[in-house]
C-alpha positions as CSV (number, residue, x, y, z in Angstrom):
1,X,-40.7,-76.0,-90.0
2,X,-39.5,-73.2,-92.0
3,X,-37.4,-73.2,-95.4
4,X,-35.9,-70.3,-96.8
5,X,-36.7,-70.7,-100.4
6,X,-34.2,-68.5,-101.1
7,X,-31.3,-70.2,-99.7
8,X,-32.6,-73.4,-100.9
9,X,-29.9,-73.8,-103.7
10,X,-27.3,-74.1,-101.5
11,X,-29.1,-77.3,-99.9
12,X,-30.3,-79.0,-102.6
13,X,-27.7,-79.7,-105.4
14,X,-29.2,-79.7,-108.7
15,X,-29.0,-77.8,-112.0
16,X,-29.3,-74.4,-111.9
17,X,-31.5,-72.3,-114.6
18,X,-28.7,-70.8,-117.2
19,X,-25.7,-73.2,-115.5
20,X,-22.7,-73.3,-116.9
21,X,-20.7,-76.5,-116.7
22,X,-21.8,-79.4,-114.4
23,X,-23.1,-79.6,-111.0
24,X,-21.2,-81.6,-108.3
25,X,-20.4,-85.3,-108.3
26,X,-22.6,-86.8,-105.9
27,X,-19.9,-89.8,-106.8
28,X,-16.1,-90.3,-106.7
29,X,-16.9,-91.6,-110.6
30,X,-19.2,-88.2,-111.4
31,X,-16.1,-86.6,-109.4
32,X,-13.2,-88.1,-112.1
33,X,-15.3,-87.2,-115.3
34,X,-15.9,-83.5,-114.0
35,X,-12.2,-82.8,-113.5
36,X,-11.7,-85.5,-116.6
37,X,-13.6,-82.6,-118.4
38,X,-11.7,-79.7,-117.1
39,X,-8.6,-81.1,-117.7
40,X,-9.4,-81.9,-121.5
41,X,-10.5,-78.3,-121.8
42,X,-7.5,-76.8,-120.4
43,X,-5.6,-79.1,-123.3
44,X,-8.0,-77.8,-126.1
45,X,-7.5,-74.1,-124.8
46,X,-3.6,-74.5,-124.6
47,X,-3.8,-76.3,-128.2
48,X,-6.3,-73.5,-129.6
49,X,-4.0,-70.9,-128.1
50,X,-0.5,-72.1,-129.3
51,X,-2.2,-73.1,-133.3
52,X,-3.8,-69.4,-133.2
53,X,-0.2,-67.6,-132.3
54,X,1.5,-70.0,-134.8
55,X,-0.8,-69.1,-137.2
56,X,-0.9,-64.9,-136.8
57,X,2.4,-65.3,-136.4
58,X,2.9,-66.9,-139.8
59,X,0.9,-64.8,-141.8
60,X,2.1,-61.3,-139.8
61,X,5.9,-62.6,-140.5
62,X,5.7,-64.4,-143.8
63,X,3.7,-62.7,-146.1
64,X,5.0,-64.0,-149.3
65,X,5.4,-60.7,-151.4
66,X,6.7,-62.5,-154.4
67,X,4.4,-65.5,-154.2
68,X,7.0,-67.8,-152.9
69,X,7.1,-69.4,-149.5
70,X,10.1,-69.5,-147.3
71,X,12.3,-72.9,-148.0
72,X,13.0,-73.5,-144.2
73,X,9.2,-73.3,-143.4
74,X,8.0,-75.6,-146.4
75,X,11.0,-78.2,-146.5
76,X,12.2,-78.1,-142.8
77,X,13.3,-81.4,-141.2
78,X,12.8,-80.5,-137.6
79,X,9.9,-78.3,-138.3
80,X,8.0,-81.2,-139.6
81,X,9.4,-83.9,-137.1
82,X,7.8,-81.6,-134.3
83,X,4.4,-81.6,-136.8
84,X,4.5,-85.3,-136.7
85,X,5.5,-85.8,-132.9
86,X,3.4,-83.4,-131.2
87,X,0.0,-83.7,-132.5
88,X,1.2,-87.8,-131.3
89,X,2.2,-86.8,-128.0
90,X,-0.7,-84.6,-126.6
91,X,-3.5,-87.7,-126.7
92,X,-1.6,-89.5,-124.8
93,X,-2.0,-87.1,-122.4
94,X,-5.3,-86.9,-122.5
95,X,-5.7,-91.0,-123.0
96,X,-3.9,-92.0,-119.7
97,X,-6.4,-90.0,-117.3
98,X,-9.3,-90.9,-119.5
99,X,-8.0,-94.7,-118.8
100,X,-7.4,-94.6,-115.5
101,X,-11.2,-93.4,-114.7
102,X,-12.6,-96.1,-117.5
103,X,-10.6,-98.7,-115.5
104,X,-12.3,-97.2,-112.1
105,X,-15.6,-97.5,-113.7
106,X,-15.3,-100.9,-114.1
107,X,-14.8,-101.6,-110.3
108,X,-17.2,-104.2,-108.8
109,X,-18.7,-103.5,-105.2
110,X,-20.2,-105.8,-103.5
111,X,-23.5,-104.4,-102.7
112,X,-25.5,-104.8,-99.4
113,X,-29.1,-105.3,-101.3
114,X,-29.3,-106.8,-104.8
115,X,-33.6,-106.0,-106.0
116,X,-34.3,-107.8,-108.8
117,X,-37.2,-106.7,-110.8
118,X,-39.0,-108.1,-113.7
119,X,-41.4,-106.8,-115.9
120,X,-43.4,-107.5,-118.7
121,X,-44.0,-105.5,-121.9
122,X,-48.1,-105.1,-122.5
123,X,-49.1,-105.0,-125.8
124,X,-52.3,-103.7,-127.5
């Protein structure tokens, strides 16, 4: 028999020499963290994204020639209710999946074959 050793990555699945991100869950577990991961990376890039504009933004708009900053920025009642709330909100987004694939983990199977092996420490 004959293998092609250069097609041999796409039989076997395991880690790749320079990989980038994870290989495939062999499980429906491995499955949930690997899009668990993606989807807490999309969040961190959406977060990174919208604190970067904010901040450009405010130094680009608000540059504070006479030393003083803006009174609506500084002492703003909805600006700092949405710097309170929001920050709050966006891990529960990220808690509820992360929940829902702790809880799975926790699922008991009832297994076909239990091996019980015991072994003994040697010492010097």
């Amino acid at each position: 028999m004959n293998i092609d050793v250069t097609k041999l990555d796409t039989v076997c699945d395991a880690a790749q020499p320079w990989q980038l991100g994870s290989q495939e869950g062999a499980t429906p577990i491995m499955q949930g963290i690997i899009e668990l991961h993606n989807d807490i990376c999309h969040f961190l890039f959406l977060i990174l994204g919208f604190v970067s504009r904010m901040l450009v933004r405010a130094l680009w708009l608000f540059p504070f020639p006479s030393g003083l900053p803006n009174k609506w920025i500084v002492h703003g009642t909805t600006l700092e209710l949405l710097r309170t709330i929001l920050p709050s909100i966006i891990p529960m987004f990220i808690a509820i999946p992360s929940f829902a694939l702790l809880y799975s983990l926790d699922e008991i199977v009832d297994p076909i074959l239990t091996i019980k092996a015991i072994g003994h420490q040697w010492y010097r």
